[in-house]
C-alpha positions in Angstrom: 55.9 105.3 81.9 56.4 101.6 82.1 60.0 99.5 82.1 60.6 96.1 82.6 64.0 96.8 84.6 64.5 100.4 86.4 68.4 101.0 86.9 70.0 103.1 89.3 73.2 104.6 88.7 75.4 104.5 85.6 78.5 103.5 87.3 80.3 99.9 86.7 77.2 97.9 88.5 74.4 99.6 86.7 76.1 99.3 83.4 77.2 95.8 83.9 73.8 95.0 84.8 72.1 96.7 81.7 74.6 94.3 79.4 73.7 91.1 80.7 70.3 92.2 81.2 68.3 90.4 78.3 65.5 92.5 77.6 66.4 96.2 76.2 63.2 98.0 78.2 65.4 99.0 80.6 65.9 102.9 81.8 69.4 103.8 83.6 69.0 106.8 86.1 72.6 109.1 86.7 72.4 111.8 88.7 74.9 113.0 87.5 76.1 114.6 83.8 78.3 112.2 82.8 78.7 108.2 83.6 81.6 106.4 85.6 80.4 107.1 89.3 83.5 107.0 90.8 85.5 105.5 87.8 85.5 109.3 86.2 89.0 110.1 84.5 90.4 113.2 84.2 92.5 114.4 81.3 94.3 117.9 82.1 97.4 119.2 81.3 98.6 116.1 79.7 97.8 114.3 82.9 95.4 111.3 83.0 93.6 111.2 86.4 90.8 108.9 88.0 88.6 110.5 90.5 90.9 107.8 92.8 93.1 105.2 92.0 91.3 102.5 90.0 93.5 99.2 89.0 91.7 96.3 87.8 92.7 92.7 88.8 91.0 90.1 87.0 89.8 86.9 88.2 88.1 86.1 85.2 89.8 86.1 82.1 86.0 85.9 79.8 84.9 89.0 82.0 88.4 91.1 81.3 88.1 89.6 77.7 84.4 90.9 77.3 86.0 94.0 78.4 89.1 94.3 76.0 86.7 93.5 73.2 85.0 96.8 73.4 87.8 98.7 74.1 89.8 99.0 69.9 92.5 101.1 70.0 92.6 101.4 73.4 96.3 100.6 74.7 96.1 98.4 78.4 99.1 98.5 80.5 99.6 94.9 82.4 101.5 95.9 85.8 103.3 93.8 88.1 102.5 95.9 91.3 105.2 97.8 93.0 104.0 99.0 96.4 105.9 100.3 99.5 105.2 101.8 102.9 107.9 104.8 104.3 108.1 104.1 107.9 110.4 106.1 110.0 111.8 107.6 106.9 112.5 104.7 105.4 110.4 102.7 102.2 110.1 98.9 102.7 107.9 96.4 101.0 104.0 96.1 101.5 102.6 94.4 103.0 104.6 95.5 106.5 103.7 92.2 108.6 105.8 89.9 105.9 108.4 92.1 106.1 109.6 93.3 109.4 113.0 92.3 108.7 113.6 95.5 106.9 112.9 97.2 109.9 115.9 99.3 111.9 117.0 95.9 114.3 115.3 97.0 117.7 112.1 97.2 115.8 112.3 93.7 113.6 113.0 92.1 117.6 110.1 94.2 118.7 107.4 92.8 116.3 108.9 89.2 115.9 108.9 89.4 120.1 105.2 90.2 120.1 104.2 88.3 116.9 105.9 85.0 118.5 104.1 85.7 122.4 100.8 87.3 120.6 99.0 84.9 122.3 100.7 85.2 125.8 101.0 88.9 125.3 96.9 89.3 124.2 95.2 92.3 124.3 92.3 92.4 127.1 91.1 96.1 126.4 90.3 95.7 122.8 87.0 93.6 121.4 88.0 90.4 119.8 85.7 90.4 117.5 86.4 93.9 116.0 88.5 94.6 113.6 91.3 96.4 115.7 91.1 93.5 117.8 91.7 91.1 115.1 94.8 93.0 114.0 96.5 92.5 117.5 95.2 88.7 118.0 97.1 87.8 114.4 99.6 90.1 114.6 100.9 91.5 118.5 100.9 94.7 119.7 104.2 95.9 117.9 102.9 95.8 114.2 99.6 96.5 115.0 100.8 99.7 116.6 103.5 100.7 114.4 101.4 100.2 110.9 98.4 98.5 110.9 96.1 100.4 113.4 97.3 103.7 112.5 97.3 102.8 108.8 93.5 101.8 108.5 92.7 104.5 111.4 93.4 107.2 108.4 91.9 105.1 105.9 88.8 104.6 107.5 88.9 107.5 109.6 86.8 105.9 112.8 88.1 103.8 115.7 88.5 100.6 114.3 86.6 98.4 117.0 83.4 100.2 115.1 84.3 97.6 112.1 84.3 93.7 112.0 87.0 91.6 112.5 86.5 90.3 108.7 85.6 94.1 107.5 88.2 94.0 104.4 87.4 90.0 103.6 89.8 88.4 101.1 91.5 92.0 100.5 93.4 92.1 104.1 96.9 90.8 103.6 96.9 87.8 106.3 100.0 86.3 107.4 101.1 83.6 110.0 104.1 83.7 111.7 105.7 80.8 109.5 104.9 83.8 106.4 106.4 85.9 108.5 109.8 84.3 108.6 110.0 82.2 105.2 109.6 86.2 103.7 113.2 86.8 105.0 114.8 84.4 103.4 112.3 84.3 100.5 110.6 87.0 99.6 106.5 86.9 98.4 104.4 89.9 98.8 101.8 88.4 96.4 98.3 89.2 97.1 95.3 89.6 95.7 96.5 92.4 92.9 100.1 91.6 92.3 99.2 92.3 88.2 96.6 95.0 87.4 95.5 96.5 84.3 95.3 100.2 83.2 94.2 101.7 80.3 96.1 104.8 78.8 92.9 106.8 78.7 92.2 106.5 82.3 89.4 103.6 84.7 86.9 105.6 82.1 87.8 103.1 79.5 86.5 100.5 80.8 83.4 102.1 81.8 82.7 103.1 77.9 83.4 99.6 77.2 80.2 98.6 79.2 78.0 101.8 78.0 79.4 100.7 74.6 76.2 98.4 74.6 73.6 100.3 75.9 71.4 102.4 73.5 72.5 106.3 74.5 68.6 107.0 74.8 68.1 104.3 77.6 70.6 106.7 80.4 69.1 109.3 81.4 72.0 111.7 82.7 71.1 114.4 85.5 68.4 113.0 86.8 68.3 110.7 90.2 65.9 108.5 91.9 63.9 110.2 94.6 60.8 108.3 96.0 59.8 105.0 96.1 56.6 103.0 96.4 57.2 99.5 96.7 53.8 98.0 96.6 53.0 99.9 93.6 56.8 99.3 92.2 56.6 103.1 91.2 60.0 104.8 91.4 59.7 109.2 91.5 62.7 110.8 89.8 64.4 114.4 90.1 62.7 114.9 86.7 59.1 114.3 88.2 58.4 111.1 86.4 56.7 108.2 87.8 58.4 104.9 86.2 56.6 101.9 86.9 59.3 98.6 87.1 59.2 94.9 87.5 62.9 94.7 88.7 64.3 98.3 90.2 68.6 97.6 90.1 70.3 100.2 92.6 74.0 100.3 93.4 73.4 103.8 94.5 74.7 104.0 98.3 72.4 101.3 100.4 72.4 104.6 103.1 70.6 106.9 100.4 68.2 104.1 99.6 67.0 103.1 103.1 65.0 106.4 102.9 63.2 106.1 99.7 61.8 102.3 100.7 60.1 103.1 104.0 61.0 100.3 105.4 61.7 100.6 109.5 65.6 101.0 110.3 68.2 102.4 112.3 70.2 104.9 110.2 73.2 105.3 112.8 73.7 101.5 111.9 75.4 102.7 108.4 78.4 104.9 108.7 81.1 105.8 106.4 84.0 108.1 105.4 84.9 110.1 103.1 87.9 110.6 101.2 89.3 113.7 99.7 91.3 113.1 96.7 94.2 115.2 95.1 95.4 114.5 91.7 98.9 116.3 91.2 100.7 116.6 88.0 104.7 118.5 88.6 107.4 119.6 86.3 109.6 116.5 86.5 109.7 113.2 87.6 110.8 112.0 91.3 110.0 108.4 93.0 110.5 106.0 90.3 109.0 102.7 90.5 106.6 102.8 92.9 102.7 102.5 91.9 101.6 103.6 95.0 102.6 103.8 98.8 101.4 103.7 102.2 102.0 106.2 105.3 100.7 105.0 108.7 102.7 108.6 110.2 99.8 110.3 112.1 101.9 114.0 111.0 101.1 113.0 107.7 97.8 114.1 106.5 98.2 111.7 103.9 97.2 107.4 104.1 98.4 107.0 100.3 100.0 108.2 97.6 99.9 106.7 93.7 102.0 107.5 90.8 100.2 107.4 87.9 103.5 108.5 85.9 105.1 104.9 87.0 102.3 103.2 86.1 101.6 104.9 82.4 105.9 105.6 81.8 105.2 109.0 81.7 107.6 111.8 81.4 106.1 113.5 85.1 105.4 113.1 88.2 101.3 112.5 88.2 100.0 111.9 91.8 96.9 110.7 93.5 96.9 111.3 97.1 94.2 110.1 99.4 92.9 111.7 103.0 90.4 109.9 104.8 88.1 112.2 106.9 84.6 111.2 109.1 81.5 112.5 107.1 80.8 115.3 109.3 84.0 116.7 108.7 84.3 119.9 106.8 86.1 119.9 103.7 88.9 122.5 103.3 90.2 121.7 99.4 92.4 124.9 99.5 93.9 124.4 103.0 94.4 120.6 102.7 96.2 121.3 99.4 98.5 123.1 100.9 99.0 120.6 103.6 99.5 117.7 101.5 102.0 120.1 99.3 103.7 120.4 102.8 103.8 116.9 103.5 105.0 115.8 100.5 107.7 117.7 101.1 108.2 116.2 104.7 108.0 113.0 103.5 110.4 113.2 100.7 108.3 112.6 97.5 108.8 116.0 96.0 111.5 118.8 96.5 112.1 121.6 94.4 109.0 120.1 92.5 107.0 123.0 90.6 103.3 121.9 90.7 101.3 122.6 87.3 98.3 121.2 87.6 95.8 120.0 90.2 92.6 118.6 90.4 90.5 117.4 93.7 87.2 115.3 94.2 85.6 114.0 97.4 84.3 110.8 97.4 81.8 110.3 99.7 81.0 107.9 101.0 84.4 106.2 100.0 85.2 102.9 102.6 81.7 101.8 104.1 82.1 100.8 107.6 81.1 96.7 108.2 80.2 95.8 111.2 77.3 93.5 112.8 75.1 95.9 113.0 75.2 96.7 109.1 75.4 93.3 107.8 72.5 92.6 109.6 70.6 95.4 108.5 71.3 95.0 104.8 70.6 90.9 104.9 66.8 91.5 106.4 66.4 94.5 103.6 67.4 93.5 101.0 65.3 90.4 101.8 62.2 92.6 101.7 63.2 94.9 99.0 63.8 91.5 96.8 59.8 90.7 97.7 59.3 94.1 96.0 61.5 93.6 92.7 63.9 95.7 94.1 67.7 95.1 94.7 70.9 97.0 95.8 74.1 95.8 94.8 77.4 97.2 94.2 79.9 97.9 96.2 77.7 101.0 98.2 74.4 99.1 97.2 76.0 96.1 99.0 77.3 98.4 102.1 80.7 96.1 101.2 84.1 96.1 100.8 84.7 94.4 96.6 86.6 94.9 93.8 85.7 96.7 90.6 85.7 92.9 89.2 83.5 91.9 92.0 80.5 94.4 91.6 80.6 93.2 87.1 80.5 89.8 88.5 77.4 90.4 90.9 75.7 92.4 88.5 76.1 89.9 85.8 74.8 86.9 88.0 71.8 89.3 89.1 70.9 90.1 85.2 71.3 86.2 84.5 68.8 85.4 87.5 66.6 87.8 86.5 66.8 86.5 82.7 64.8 83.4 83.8 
């Protein structure tokens, strides 16, 4: 079997890719039964679920347009983002360095102290070119310590020096000190996704919108990619066909693809988490407002928590609540349930609450770890691969830290490249 381009994955990247792809011979391998990857919705109960939370800020009005277009009928929310952080019992604005000032007074003097004398008060045990070491150069050792480190440690779930400096890119909230202060007196918490969009029927919209233009018999749904032979540009699937490619297009995870290629490598360069997702639908409503919110509290099991009903004006509370965990961690769905049900409690966002319908998913990996080490890895391969018609993109093909946008926008520029 013969196609001009081979694509791996029916998530956002490989379907972007098969739209601006020219030529129709193309073949998109899924693993699994269904498309999305990890843009899946969920409808239960009345309740519209992602397998995470998955808001779309556009950058480029003809890209959302090209998406709207194949979307009739479907009703988009436009959301001016509400998000908070409880510290200490307390919610305040996100994101916490540019607003300190709502901080118990002891604390605000604490962080504008160490902010001010960062540079006089610098951190000598802690690499400077990490990202843990970054957080203490810009910000001092009080808002590092109160939110930041903690905050990203449950995120990312590894010690933070094991990422770069620049791990999180445009998406890290920077702030001088002059931000800092001007944001008392004149609040702006704008950042990269002040407005989102969100379709009523779930992320999966927008998904169908790109599958919308792909002929049902080019996926192939169930079956994966499990050998390669570059010189021959043979791909083996799970299905025991040998598919013969001039241009192979993976945004499965660049750590799965490594051992298909043969190329020589150091797997321990690419690490990752994994995060354990809860979706939550109760009787009733309770925070109201709020799209999503942070929790740096190491007691909590919990890094964040969205509210799908705020976000949709629904009638109930509808959760997603995120805990990061290291990949060889074991997954307990019943017992972390029951923790987060605890927590939630602790922490205020439910009381007498009765919970009537639930739904989990791990994601894995979820947040890649960037570091040296795995840029450097992924520049000299993909190098090679290219040599061999083959290229990994994505956010997991990429081994980066992007948008939804980002990965349409990469996969278009690949398809138009490859055009010519």
């Amino acid at each position: 079997m013969k196609r001009r381009a081979l694509i791996v994955g029916a998530g956002i990247t490989g379907l972007a890719f098969a739209n601006f792809f020219d030529d129709e011979d193309i073949l998109v391998l899924e693993r699994d039964h269904e498309i999305g990857g990890w843009c899946k919705t969920v409808l239960q109960d009345g309740f519209v679920w992602d397998y995470s939370g998955h808001f779309f800020h556009f950058r480029h009005p003809d890209i959302e347009q090209y998406l709207r277009d194949r979307m009739p009928g479907q009703e988009i929310a436009t959301v001016v983002k509400d998000s908070r952080i409880l510290y200490a019992g307390k919610m305040i604005d996100f994101p916490f360095q540019k607003n300190i000032h709502q901080l118990p007074v002891d604390e605000f003097i604490d962080c504008l102290h160490d902010l001010y004398f960062r540079d006089e008060l610098a951190i000598t045990d802690v690499a400077s070119t990490s990202f843990k070491g970054m957080l203490y150069e810009k910000f001092g050792r009080a808002i590092a310590e109160k939110f930041l480190v903690p905050y990203n440690e449950k995120l990312y779930a590894c010690d933070l020096e094991l990422l770069d400096r620049d791990a999180m890119g445009r998406f890290f909230p920077y702030a001088d000190v002059a931000d800092v202060i001007r944001n008392m007196r004149r609040p702006d918490n704008a950042s990269y996704n002040a407005t989102f969009t969100y379709p009523t029927g779930g992320a999966i919209e927008y998904v169908r919108a790109l599958a919308s233009e792909v002929p049902a018999d080019r996926i192939a749904l169930g079956e994966s990619l499990v050998a390669l032979d570059l010189p021959r540009r043979v791909a083996t699937t799970s299905a025991g066909r040998e598919i013969e490619y001039e241009f192979l297009v993976s945004s499965a995870p660049f750590d799965r693809l490594m051992p298909m290629t043969g190329l020589d490598y150091d797997p321990t360069v690419l690490s990752s988490n994994k995060v354990l997702v809860f979706n939550l639908g109760f009787d009733r409503k309770g925070l109201e407002g709020a799209h999503w919110v942070y929790f740096p509290d190491r007691e909590l099991c919990f890094y964040r928590v969205g509210f799908y009903d705020n976000i949709l004006s629904q009638p109930r509370m509808s959760l997603y609540v995120e805990v990061g965990l290291a990949t060889d961690d074991v997954v307990d769905v019943d017992g972390t349930r029951a923790q987060v049900l605890a927590d939630l409690r602790r922490a205020g966002i439910i009381d007498d609450h009765v919970l009537v319908s639930h739904h989990s998913v791990v994601l894995d990996p979820a947040y890649v770890h960037i570091n040296e080490g795995s840029r450097a890895l992924h520049a000299r391969a993909t190098a090679e691969l290219a040599e061999h018609g083959v290229y990994s993109v994505g956010r997991y093909g990429g081994w980066t830290y992007c948008s939804i946008e980002d990965n349409i926008v990469e996969a278009r520029d690949l398809a138009r490249s490859l055009n010519q």
